[in-house]
Structures are given as C-alpha cells and as structure tokens.
C-alpha positions as CSV (number, residue, x, y, z in Angstrom):
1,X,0.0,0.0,0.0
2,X,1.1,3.4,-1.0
3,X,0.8,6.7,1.2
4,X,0.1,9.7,-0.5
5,X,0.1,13.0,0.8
6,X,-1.2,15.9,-1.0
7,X,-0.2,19.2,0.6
8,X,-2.1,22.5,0.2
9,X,-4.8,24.6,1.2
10,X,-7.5,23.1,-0.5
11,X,-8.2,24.9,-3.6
12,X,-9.5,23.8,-6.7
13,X,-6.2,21.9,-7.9
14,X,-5.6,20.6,-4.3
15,X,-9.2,18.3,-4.9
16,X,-7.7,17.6,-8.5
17,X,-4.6,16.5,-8.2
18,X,-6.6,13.9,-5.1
19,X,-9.5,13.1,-7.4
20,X,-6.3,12.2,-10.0
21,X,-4.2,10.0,-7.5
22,X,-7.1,8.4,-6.7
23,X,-8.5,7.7,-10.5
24,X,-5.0,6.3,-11.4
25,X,-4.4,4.2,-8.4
26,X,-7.8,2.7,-8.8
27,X,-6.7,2.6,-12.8
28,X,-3.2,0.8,-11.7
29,X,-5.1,-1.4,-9.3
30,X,-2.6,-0.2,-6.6
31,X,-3.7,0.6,-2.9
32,X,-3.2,4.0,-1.8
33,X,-3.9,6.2,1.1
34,X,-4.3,9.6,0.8
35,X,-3.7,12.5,3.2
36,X,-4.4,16.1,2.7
37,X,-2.3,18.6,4.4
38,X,-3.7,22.2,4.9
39,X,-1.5,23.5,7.6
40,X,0.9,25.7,6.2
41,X,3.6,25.2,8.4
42,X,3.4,21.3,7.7
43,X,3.4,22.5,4.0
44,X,6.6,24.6,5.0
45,X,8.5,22.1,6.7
46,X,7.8,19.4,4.0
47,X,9.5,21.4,1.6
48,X,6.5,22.3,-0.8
49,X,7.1,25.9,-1.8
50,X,4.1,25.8,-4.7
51,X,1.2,23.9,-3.9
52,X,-0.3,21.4,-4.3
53,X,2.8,19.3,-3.6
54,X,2.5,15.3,-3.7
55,X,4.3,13.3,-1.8
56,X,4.7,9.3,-2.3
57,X,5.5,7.5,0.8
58,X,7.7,10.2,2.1
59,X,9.2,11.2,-0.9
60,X,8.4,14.6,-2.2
61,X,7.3,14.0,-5.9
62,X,5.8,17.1,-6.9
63,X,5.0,20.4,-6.0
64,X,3.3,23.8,-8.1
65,X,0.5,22.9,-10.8
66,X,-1.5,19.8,-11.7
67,X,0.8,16.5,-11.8
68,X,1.5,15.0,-15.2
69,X,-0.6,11.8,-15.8
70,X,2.2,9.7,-17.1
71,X,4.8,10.9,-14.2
72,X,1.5,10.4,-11.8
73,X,1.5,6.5,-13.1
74,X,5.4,6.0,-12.6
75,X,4.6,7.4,-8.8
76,X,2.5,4.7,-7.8
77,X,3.7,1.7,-9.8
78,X,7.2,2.3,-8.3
C-alpha cells in the first residue's frame, strides 16, 4: 500500500490533483492512502514551496501545478 500526501490549502487543484491520485491508483489497481495537508507550516516544513505538492511515501514527488498523468503513473507503480 502506498501513502500519499497531497499538501495545500484546499483549492480547486488541491481536490484535483486527489481526485487524479485516486482515478489512477484505482486505474493501476494499486492501494493507496491519501492525506491532505492544509497546515501551512506542515506545508513549510515538508518542503512544498508551490502547492499542491504530492508526496509518495515520504518522498516529495511534486510540487506547483497539476501533476503529469504519465509521471503520476510512474509514482505509484514504483
């Protein structure tokens, strides 16, 4: 099982880029968890300077925009 945590504040690419990690994982057949973080000094402190940011158990992915779909994939089949 993967753990995903999406940081931001909640705006409209926040529940996007969720709604995407969960289309794909359900796509990919992989199990995923999926945090949101809306405290900004979490944010801060786990490096996102542009939300949303995505991070893949523990490892920051992504951060600032919508996530590619293809790079999204590689995420969670690695």
């Amino acid at each position: 099982m993967k753990t995903v945590k999406i940081y931001g504040p909640g705006c409209k690419r926040c529940e996007a880029t969720e709604a995407m990690v969960r289309d794909t994982a359900a796509r990919l057949g992989v199990k995923v968890t999926v945090e949101k973080i809306s405290d900004a000094k979490s944010i801060a402190m786990a490096g996102v300077m542009s939300t949303p940011g995505v991070s893949v158990d523990g490892k920051l992915v992504h951060a600032g925009g919508l996530p590619d779909a293809a790079k999204l994939e590689t995420w969670l089949s690695a």
